[in-house]
N, C-alpha and C positions, 0 to 999 in steps of 0.2 A: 607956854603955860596952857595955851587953847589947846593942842594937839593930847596935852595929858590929861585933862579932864573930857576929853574923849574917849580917850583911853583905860582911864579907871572907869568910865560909865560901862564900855563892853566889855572891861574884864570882869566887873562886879555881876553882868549876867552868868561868864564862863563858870565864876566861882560858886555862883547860885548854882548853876547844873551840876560843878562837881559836889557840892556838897551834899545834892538829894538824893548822888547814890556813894557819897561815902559813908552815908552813918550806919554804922554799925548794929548788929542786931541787936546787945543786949542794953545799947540806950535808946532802942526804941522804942515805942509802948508797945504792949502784948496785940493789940488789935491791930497794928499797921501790918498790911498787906507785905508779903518778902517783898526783897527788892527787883527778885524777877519780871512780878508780878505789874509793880509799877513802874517798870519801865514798857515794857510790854503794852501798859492801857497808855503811854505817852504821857506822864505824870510831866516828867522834864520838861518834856518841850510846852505843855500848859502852862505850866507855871514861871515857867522863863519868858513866855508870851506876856503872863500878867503882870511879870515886873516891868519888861519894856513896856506894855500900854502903863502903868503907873511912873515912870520914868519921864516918858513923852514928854506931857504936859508940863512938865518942871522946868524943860528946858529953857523956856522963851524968860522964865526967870534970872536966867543967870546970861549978862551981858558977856562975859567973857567967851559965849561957845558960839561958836560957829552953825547956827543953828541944822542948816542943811549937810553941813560937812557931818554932824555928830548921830542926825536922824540917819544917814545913807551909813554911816559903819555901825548904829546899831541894830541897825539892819541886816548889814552883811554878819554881822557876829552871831543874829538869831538864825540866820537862815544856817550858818555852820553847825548849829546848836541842833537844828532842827534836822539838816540831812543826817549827821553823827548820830544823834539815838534814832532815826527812823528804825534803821537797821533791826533794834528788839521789838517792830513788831509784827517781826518774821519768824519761823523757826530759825532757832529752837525757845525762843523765847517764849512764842504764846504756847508753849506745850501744855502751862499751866493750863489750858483752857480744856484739858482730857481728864483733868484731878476733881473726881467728888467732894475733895476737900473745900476748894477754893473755887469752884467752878458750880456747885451742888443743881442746880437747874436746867444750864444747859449739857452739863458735861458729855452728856449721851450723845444729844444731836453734833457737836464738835468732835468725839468723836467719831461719827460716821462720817463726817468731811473731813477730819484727818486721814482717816482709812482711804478715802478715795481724791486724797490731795495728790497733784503730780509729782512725782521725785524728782523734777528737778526744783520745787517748789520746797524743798525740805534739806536741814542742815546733813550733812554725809555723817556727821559725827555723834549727834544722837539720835534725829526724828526720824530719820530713812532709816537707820537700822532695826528702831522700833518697830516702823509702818511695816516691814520688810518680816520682820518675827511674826507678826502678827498675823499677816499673810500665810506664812510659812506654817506656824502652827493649825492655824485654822483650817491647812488645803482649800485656801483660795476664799473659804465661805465668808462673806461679809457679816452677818450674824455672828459668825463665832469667831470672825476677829477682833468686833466687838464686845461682845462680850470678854474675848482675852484680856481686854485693855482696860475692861471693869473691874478684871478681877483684884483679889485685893494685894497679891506681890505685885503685880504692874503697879497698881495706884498707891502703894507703902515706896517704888522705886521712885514713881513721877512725884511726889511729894518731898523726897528727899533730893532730888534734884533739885526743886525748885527751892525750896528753903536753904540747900549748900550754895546755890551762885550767888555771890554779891555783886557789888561796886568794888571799888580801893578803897582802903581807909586811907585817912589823913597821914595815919603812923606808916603807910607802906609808901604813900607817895612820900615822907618824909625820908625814910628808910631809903628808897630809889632813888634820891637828889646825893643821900650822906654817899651812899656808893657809886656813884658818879662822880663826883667833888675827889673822891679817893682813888679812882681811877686816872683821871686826870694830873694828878699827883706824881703818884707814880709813872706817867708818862713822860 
């Protein structure tokens, strides 16, 4: 019984993470930031921080846990939490940060350190080929590959990028368990 209320305490943060990127966009409200976008500023890993510090304290109340055994795995379960989304706050995630839309202040200056980011610092699959176009059209000129990435078909693409990537939803992770279960089945 100590081992499972261990247990449900670091699955209730896992489930807190999946949930802040599975919701869906149109039960969102109209102002919530895409989901790119918060994952990107490390939304997750905030707030999965501020449920274990609200956790914490609770514990010494309940005789049945183990106090150090349950601090030290919800520990290790934040820090899993935490290496797993660092990752969006690398390209291609922060691309958001070149959108006039979402970005409207700095977008310029991030653009100009995007342009002169290292390619090995950039995803192969969309940010270096953009960097790389941009280059390309411009003959090298850094002005006018920024400005390329102003203009308004780049910033109507990086806008739709951003706004297309989600999380899972709940019905796909559900969908992915039914077709597993039915795999298995059949095997």
């Amino acid at each position: 019984m100590v081992h499972l209320r261990t247990a449900a305490l670091s699955l209730r943060l896992t489930l807190f993470a999946t949930s802040l990127t599975a919701q869906k966009p149109e039960t969102t409200s109209e102002s919530r930031e895409p989901t790119l976008i918060r994952l990107s500023k490390g939304e997750v890993q905030l707030r999965t921080s501020s449920l274990m510090c609200d956790i914490l304290p609770r514990l010494k109340n309940d005789p049945n846990i183990d106090f150090k055994q349950c601090v030290l795995r919800l520990l290790v379960t934040q820090a899993h939490i935490i290496i797993r989304f660092n990752q969006y706050r690398e390209y291609p995630a922060k691309i958001w940060k070149l959108s006039k839309k979402y970005n409207p202040t700095l977008y310029t200056s991030d653009i100009i350190s995007f342009i002169n980011e290292p390619a090995d610092n950039l995803d192969y699959g969309f940010s270096k080929p953009l960097q790389e176009e941009a280059w390309d059209i411009s003959d090298q000129n850094e002005s006018k590959a920024v400005e390329y990435l102003r203009g308004k078909e780049i910033q109507n693409e990086l806008d739709a990028f951003i706004e297309g990537v989600s999380g899972t939803t709940l019905e796909i992770e559900r969908k992915h368990n039914q077709d597993k279960q039915g795999s298995h089945r059949l095997a």
